[in-house]
Every structure is written in C-alpha cells, then in structure tokens.
ROLUMLO-465631 format. One record per residue: residue number from 0; residue in three letters; chain; x, y, z of N, C-alpha, C in turn. Coordinates in steps of 0.001 Angstrom, whole numbers, always signed. Example, Ala and Ser with C-alpha at 12.3 -4.5 7.8 and 13.67 -1.06 7.14 Angstrom:
{node 0,"ALA","A",{+13190,-5690,+7800},{+12300,-4500,+7800},{+13200,-3300,+7800}};
{node 1,"SER","A",{+12850,-2250,+7080},{+13670,-1060,+7140},{+12900,+30,+7870}};
REM end
This chain:
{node 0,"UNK","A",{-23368,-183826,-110892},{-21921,-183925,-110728},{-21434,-185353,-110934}};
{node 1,"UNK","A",{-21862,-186177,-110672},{-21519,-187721,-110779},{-23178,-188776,-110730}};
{node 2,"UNK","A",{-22791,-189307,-112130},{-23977,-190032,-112735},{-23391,-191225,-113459}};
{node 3,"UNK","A",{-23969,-191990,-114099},{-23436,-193140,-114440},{-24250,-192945,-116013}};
{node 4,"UNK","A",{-23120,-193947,-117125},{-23675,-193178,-118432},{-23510,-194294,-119133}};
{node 5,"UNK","A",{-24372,-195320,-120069},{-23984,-195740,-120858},{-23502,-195744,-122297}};
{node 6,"UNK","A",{-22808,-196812,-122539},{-22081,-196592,-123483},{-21763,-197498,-124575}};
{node 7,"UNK","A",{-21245,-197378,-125701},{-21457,-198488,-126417},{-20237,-199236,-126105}};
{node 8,"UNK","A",{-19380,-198706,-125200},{-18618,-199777,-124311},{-18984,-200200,-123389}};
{node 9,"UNK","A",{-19772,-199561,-122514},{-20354,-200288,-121340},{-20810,-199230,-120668}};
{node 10,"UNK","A",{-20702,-199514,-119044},{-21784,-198876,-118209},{-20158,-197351,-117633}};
{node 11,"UNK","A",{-20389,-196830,-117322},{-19248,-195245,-117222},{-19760,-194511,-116075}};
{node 12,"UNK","A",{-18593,-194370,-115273},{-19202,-193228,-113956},{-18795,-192126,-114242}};
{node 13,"UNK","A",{-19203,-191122,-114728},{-18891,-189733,-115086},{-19174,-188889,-114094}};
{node 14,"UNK","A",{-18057,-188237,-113817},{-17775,-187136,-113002},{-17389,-185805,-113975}};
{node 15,"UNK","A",{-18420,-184832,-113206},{-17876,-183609,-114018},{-17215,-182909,-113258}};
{node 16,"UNK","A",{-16810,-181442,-113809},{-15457,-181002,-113483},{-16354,-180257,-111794}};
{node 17,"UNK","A",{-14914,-180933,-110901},{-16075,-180032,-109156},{-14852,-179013,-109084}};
{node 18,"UNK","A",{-14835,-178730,-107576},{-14045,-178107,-106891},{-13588,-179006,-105396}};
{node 19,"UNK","A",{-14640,-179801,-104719},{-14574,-180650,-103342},{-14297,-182432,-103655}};
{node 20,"UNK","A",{-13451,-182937,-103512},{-13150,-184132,-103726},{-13878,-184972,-102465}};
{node 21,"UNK","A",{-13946,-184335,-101396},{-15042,-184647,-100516},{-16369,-185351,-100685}};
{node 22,"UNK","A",{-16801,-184271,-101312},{-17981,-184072,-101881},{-18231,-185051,-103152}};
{node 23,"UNK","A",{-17588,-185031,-103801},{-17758,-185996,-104916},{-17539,-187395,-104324}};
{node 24,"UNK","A",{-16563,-187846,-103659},{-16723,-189191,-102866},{-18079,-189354,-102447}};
{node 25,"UNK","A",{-18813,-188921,-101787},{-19946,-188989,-100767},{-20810,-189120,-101642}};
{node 26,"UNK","A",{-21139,-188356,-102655},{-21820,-188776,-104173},{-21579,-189886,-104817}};
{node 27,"UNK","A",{-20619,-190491,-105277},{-20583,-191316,-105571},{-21005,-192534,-104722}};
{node 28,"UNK","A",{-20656,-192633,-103697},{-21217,-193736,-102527},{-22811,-193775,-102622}};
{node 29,"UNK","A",{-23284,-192262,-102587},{-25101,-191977,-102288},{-25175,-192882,-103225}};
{node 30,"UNK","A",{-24625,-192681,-104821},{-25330,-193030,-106307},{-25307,-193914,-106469}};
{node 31,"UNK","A",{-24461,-195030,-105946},{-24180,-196570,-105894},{-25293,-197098,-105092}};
{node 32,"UNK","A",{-25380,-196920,-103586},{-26323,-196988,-103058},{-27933,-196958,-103509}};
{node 33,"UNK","A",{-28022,-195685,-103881},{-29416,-195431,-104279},{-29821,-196195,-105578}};
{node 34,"UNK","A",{-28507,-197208,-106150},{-28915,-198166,-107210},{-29382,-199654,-106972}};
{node 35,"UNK","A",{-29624,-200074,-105578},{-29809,-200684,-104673},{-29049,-202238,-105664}};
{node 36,"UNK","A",{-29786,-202889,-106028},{-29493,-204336,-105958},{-29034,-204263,-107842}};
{node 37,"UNK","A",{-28766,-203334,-108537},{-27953,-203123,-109842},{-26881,-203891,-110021}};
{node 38,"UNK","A",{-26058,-203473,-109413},{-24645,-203883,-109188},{-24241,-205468,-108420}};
{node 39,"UNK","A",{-23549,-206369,-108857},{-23263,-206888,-108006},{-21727,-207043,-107646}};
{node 40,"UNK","A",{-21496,-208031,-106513},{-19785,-206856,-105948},{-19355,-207594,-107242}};
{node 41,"UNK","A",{-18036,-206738,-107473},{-16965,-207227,-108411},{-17049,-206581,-109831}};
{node 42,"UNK","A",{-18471,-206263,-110200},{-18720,-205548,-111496},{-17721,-205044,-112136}};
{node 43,"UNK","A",{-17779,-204803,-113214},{-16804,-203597,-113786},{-17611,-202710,-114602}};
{node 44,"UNK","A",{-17073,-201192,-114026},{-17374,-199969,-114894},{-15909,-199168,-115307}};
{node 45,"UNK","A",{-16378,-198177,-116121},{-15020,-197312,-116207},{-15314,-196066,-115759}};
{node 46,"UNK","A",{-14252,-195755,-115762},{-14052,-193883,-115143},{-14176,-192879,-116198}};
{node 47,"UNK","A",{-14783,-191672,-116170},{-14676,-190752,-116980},{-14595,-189565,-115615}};
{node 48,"UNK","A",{-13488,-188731,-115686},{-13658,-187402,-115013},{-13679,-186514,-116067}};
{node 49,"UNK","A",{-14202,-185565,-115933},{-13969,-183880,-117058},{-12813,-183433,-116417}};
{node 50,"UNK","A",{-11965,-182827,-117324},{-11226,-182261,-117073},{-9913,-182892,-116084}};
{node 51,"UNK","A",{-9595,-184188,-116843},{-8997,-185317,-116174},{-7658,-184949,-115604}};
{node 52,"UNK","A",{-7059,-184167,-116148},{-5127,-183588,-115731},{-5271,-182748,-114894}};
{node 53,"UNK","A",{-6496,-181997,-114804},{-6913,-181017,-113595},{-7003,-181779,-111906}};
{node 54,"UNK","A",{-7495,-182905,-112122},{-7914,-183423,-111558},{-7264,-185282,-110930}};
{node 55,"UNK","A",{-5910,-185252,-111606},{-5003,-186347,-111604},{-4847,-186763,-110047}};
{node 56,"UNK","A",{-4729,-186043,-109153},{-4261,-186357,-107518},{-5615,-187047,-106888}};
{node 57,"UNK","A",{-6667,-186580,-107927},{-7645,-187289,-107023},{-7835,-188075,-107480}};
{node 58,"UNK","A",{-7387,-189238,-108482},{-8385,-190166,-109248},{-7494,-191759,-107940}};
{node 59,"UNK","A",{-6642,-191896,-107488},{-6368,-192807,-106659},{-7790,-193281,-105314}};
{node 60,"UNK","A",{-7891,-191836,-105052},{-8873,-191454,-104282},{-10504,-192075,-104529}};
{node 61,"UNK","A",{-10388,-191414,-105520},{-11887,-191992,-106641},{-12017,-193609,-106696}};
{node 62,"UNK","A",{-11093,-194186,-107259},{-10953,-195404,-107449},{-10579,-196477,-106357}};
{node 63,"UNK","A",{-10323,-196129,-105126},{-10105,-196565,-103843},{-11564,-196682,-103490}};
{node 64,"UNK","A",{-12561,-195632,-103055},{-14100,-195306,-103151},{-14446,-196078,-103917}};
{node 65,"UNK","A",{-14755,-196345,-105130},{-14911,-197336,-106661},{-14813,-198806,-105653}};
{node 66,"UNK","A",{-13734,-199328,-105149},{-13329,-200432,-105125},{-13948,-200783,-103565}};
{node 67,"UNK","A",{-13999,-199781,-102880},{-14664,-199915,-101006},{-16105,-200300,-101403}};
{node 68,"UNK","A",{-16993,-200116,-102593},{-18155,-200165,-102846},{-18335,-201396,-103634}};
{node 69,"UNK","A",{-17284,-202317,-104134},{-17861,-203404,-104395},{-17709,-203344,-105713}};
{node 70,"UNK","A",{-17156,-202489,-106388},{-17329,-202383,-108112},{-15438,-202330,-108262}};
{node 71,"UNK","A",{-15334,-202948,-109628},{-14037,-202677,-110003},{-14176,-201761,-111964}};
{node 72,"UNK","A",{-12979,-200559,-111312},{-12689,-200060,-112680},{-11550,-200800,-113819}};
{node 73,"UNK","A",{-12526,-200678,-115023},{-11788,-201322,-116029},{-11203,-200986,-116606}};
{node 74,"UNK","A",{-11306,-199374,-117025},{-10688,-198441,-117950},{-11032,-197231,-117359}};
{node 75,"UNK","A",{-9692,-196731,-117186},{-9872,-194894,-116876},{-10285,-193808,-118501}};
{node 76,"UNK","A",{-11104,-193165,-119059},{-11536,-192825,-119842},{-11114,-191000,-120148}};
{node 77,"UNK","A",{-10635,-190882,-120526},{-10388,-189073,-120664},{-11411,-188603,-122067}};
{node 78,"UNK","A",{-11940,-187636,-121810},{-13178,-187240,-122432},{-14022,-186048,-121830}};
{node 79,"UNK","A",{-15438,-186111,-122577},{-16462,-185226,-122146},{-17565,-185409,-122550}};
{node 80,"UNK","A",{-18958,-184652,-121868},{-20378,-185316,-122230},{-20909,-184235,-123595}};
{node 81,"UNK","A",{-21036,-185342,-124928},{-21311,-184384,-125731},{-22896,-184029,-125345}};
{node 82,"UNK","A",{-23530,-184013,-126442},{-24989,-183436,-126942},{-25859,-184663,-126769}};
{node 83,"UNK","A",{-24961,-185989,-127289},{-26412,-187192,-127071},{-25676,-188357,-126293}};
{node 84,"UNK","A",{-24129,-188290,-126425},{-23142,-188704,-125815},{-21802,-188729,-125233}};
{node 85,"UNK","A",{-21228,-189841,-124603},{-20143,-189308,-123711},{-19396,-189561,-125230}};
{node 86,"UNK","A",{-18246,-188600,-125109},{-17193,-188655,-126250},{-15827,-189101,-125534}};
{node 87,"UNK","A",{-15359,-189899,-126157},{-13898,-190588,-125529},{-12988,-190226,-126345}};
{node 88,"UNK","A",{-11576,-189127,-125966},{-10882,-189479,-126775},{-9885,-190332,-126908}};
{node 89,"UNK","A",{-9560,-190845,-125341},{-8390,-192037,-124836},{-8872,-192541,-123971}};
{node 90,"UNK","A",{-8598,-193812,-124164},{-9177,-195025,-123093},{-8077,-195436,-122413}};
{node 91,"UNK","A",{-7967,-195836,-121664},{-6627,-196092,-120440},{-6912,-198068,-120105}};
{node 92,"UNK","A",{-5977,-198127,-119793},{-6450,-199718,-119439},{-5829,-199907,-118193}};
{node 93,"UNK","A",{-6710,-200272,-117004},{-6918,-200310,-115558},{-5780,-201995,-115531}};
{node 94,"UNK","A",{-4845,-201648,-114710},{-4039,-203357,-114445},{-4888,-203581,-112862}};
{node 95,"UNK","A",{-5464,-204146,-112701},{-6078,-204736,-111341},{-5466,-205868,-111256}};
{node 96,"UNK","A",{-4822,-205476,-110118},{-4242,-207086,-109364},{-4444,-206514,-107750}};
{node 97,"UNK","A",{-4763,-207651,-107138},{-4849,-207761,-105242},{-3794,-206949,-104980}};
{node 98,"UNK","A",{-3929,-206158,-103236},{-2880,-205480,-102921},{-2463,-206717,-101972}};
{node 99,"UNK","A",{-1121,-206306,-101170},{-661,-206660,-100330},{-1553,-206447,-98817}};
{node 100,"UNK","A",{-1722,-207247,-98236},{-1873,-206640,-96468},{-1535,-205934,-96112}};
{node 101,"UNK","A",{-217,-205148,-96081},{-53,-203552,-96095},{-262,-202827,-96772}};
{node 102,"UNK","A",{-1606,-203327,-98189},{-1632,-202049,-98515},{-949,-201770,-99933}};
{node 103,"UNK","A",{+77,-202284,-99988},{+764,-202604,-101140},{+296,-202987,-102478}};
{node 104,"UNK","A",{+360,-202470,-103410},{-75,-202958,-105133},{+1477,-203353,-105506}};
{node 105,"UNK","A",{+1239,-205063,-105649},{+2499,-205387,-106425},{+2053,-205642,-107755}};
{node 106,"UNK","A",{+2604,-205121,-109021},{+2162,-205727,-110556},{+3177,-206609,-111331}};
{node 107,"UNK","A",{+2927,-207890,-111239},{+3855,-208458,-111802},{+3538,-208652,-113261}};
{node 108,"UNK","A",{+4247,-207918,-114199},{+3824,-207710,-115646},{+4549,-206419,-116123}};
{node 109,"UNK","A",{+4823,-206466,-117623},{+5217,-204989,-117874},{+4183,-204485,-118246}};
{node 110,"UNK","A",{+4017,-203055,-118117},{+3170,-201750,-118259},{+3066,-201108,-119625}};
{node 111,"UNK","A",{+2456,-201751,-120735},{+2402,-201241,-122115},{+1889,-199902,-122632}};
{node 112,"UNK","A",{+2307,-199407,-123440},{+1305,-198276,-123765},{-77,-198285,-124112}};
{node 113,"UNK","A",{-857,-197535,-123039},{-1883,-197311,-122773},{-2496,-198167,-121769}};
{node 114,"UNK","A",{-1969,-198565,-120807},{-1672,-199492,-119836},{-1399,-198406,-118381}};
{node 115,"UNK","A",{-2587,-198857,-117626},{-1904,-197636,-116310},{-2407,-198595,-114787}};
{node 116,"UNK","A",{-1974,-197994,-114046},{-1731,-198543,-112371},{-2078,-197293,-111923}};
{node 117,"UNK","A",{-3878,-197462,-110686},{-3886,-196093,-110356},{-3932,-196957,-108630}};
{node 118,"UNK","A",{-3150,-196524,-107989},{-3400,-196899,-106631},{-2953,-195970,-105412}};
{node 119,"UNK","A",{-3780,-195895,-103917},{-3604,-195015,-103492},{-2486,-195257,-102055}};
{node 120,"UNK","A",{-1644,-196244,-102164},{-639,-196341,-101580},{+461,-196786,-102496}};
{node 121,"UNK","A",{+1781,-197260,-101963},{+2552,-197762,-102404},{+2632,-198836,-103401}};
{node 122,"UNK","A",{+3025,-198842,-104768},{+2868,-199620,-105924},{+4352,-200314,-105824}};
{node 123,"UNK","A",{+4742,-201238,-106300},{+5691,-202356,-106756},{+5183,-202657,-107980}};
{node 124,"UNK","A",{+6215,-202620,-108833},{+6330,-203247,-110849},{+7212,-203985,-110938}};
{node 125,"UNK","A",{+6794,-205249,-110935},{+7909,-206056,-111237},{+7884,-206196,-113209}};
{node 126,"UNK","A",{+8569,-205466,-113255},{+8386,-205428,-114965},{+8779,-204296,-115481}};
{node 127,"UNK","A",{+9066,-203643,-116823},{+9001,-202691,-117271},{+7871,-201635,-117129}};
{node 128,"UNK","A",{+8562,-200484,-117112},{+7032,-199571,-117285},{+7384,-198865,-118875}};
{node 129,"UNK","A",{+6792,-198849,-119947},{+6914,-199118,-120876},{+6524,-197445,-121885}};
{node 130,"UNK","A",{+6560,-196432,-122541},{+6368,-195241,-122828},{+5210,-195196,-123249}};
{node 131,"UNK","A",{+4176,-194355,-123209},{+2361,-194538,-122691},{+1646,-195029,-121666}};
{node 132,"UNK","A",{+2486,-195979,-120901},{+2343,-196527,-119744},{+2212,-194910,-118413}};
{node 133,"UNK","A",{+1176,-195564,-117526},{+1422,-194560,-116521},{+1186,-195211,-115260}};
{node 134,"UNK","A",{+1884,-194861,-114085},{+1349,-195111,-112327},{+1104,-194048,-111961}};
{node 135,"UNK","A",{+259,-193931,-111161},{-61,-192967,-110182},{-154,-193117,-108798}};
{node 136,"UNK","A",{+757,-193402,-108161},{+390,-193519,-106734},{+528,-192611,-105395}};
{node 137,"UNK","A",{-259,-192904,-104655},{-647,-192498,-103252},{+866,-192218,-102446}};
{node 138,"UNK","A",{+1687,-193106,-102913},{+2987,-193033,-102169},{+4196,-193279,-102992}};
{node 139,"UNK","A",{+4730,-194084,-102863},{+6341,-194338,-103657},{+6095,-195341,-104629}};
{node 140,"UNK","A",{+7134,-195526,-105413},{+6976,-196297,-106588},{+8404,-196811,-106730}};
{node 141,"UNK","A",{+8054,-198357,-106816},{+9308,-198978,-107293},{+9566,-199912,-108053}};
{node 142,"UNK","A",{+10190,-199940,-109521},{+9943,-200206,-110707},{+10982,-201089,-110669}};
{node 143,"UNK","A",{+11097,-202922,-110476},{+12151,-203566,-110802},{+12359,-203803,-112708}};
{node 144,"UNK","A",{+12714,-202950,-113557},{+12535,-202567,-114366},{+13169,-201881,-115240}};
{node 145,"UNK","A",{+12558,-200986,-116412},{+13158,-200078,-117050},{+11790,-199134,-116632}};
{node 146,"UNK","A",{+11820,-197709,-116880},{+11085,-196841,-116652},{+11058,-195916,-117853}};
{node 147,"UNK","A",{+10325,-196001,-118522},{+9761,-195161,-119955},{+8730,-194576,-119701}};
{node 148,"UNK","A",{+7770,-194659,-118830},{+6836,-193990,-118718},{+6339,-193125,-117881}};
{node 149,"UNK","A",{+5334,-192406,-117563},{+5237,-191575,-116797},{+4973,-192031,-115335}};
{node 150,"UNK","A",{+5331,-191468,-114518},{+5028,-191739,-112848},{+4916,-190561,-112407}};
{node 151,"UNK","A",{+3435,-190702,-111556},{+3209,-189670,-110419},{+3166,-190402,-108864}};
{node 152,"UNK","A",{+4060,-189867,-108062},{+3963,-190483,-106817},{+3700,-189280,-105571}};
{node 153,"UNK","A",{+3586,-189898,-104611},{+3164,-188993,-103383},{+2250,-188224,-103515}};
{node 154,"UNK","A",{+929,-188995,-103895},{-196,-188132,-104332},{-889,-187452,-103157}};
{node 155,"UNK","A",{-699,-189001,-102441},{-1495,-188814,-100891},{-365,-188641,-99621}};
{node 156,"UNK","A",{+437,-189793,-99820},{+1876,-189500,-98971},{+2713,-187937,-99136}};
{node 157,"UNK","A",{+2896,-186799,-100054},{+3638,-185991,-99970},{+4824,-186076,-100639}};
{node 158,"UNK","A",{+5527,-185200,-100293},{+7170,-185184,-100691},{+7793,-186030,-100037}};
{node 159,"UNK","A",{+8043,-186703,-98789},{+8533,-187840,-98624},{+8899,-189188,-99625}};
{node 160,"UNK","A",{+8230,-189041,-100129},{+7569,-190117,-101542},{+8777,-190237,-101953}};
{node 161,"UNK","A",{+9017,-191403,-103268},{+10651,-191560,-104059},{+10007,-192693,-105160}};
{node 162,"UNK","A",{+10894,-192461,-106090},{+10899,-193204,-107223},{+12109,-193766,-107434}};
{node 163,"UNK","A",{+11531,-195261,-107207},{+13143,-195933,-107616},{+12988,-197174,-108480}};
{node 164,"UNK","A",{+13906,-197048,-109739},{+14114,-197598,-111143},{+15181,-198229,-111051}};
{node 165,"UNK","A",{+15232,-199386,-112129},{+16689,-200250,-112596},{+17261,-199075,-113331}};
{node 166,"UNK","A",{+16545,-198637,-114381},{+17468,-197370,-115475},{+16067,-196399,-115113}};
{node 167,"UNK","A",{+16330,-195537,-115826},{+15115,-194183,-116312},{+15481,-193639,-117602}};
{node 168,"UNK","A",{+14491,-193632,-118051},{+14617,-192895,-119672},{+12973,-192368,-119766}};
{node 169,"UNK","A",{+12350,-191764,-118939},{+10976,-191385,-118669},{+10883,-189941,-119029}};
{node 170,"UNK","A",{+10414,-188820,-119871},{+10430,-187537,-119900},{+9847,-186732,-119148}};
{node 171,"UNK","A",{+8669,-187625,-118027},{+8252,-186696,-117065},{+7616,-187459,-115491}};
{node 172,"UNK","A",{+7941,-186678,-114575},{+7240,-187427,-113495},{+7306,-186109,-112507}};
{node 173,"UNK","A",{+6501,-186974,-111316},{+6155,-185862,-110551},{+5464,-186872,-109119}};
{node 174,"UNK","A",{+6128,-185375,-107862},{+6049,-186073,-106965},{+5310,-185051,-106173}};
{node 175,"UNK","A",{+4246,-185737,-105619},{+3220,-184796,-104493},{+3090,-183624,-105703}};
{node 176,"UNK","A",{+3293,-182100,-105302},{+2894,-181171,-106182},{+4610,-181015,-107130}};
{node 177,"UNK","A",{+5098,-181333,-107275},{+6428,-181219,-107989},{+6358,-181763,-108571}};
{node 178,"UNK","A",{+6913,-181367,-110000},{+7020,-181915,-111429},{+8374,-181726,-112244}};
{node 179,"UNK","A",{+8384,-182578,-112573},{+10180,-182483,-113391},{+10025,-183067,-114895}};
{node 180,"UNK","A",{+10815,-182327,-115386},{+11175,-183086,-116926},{+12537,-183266,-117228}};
{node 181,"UNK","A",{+12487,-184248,-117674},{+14252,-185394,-117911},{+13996,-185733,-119620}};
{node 182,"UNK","A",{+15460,-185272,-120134},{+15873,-185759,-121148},{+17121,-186637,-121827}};
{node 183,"UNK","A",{+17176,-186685,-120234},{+18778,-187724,-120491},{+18656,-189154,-119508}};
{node 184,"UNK","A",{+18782,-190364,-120459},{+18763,-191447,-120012},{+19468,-192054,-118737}};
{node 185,"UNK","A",{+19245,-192493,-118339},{+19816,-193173,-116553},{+19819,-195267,-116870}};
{node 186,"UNK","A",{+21247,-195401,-117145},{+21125,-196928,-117530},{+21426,-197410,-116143}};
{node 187,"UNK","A",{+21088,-196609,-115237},{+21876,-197977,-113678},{+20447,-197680,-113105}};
{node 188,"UNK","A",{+20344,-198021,-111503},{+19706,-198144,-110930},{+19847,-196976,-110039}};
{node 189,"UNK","A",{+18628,-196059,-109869},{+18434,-194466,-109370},{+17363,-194536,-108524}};
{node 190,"UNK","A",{+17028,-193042,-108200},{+16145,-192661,-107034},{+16236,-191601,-107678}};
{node 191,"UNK","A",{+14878,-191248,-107577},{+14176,-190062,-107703},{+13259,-189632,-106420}};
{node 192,"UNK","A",{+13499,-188436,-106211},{+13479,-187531,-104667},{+12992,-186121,-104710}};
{node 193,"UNK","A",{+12354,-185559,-103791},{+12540,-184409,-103337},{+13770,-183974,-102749}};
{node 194,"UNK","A",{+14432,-182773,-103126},{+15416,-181892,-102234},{+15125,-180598,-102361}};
{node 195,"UNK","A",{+15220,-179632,-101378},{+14807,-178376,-101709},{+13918,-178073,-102261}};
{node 196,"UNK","A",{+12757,-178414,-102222},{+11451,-177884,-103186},{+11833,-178386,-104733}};
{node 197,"UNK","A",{+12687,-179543,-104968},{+12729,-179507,-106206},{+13352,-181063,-106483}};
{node 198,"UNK","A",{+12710,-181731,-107625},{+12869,-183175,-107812},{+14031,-183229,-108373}};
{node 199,"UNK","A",{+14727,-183853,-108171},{+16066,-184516,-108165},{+16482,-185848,-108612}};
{node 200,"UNK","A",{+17599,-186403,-108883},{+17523,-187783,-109219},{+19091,-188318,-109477}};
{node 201,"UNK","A",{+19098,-189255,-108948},{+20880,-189558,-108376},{+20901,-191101,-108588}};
{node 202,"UNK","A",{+22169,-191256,-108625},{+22551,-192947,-108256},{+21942,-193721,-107344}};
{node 203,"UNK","A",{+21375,-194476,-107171},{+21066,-195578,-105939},{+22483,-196188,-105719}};
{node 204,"UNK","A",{+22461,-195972,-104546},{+23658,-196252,-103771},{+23338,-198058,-102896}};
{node 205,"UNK","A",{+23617,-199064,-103759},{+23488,-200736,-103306},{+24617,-201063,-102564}};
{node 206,"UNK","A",{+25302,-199976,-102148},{+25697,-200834,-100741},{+25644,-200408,-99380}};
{node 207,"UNK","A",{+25141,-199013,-99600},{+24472,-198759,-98211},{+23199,-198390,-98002}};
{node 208,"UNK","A",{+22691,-198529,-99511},{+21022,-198517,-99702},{+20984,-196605,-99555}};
{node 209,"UNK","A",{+19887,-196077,-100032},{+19403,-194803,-100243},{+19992,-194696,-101330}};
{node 210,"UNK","A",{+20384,-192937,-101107},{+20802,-192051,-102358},{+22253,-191800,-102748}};
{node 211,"UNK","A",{+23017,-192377,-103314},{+24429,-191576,-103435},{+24491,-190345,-104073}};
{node 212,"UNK","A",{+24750,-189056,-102873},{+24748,-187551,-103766},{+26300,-187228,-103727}};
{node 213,"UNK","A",{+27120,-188040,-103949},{+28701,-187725,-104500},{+28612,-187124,-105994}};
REM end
C-alpha cells in the first residue's frame, strides 16, 4: 500500500488506491522508520497517490504526517505504477514556506500554474492565485489577491470554512464535501460560504466585516 519508488526524478512515496486513511498514515510512519538512518530531517521526496481526485481530502493529512517525520514534499505527482515504472502524467509544484504559531500557512508569492499549497489548517496568499494554481486546505482560505484558480477548503475544519478573495474569476471550488461551479467573474472583494447545504458567494461587506446578503 505505501512504498517508496525511485525515479528518474528522484526518490517518490507511492501510495496506492486504500479505503482507511488511518491506516495508511501509520504505514507510512512504520516505512520511514523501518528506513532507519536513510533519510535525514529536511529531505525532499514527492507524493504519488493512485487515484489522486478520489482521494483529494486526504492529501493535507498525508503531507502533515510527511512533514511530523522529518521529510519535506517537493512535488505532489498524479499518476500510476506501470510494468517497470511509476508513470507521471502531472507534476504539481509543492510552495513550502514555515507556518505561523497558530498553525497558519502564510504564502507570500503568487500561485502559478502548476503551482499548489497543500496545508492542513488555515492558508493566507498574499498574492495572486493564478489558473492551474491550486490550495487545498484543512480550513479557510484567504487570498489577498485575484483568485483564478482552484480552492478546496474545509477539508478538515467542515462547512464552517470560507473563502475570501480581492475578485474571483475561479471555475471551481469546494468546501468540506460541497462543490460549486462559477462562471461569472467577481471584480470586488467576496466570500465564499456555506448556506443551506449549498456554496454560495456574496459581497464582502468592509464595513462591518462578514457577508453582505442584501
């Protein structure tokens, strides 16, 4: 289920397709471990899961585990294990920067295509997020910015979660298990929300802060 694979890019933790995210954590920890003095902290490997969109809510998770063990991911990898090798068909490029003391991932930089932020709390972009660009976070997301690209938030936090942008012109995002698609541009500054079982997205209201639903 989880093995480590080289590559003619480098060294790859491949996970195949499970059912227990549990379970695959605890594996991965054994497999690091049982590599005793391999690794030293800070390394970099990349990620390969099977069946990677199946499996999107957990990769914050994965890579939190990844990072408690002393290794840092360089590239998230979407693919599968051929016949003599791993086959890649998109490589992702990991932005690692320090969190905050609470916990916090601030990225000061814009988010290019093929450029992603996987973290399992609350993210801050000071920058554009740019179309190919993706975040995925654990909790809310807030983009001092333009927003072109995709965002998944409240992976781990829930529907509570919110997305808030300078403009939005993004065609898809999604919060906890809710997913929305937008085809009409947002040039001010918004929030994106749960209401009713269903994602939503309104004015940011700057003078009494939240949502204006006038």
């Amino acid at each position: 289920m989880v093995d480590f694979k080289m590559t003619k890019d480098g060294l790859v933790l491949y996970i195949k397709d499970y059912t227990d995210i549990f379970d695959v954590l605890q594996k991965i920890e054994d497999k690091v471990k049982s590599m005793g003095n391999f690794f030293a902290k800070g390394d970099k490997i990349m990620l390969l899961i099977e069946e990677h969109e199946k499996h999107i809510a957990d990769v914050p998770k994965i890579v939190a585990r990844v990072q408690e063990l002393g290794l840092t991911i360089s590239h998230v990898l979407m693919g599968s294990e051929g016949a003599n090798e791993v086959v890649v068909k998109k490589k992702v490029d990991m932005v690692n920067q320090g969190d905050t003391r609470s916990g916090t991932k601030i990225v000061k930089k814009n988010l290019r295509s093929g450029q992603s932020i996987i973290h399992s709390g609350d993210v801050i972009l000071l920058g554009n997020l740019h179309a190919g660009a993706e975040i995925v976070a654990g909790g809310s997301v807030v983009i001092f910015g333009r927003c072109q690209g995709i965002v998944r938030a409240g992976i781990n936090e829930g529907r509570e979660s919110v997305i808030a942008t300078l403009s939005f012109e993004a065609p898809f995002v999604q919060i906890s298990d809710l997913k929305g698609t937008f085809t009409e541009k947002y040039e001010f500054p918004c929030i994106i929300y749960v209401k009713s079982s269903r994602i939503e997205i309104n004015k940011y209201d700057n003078k009494l802060g939240g949502i204006n639903v006038e």
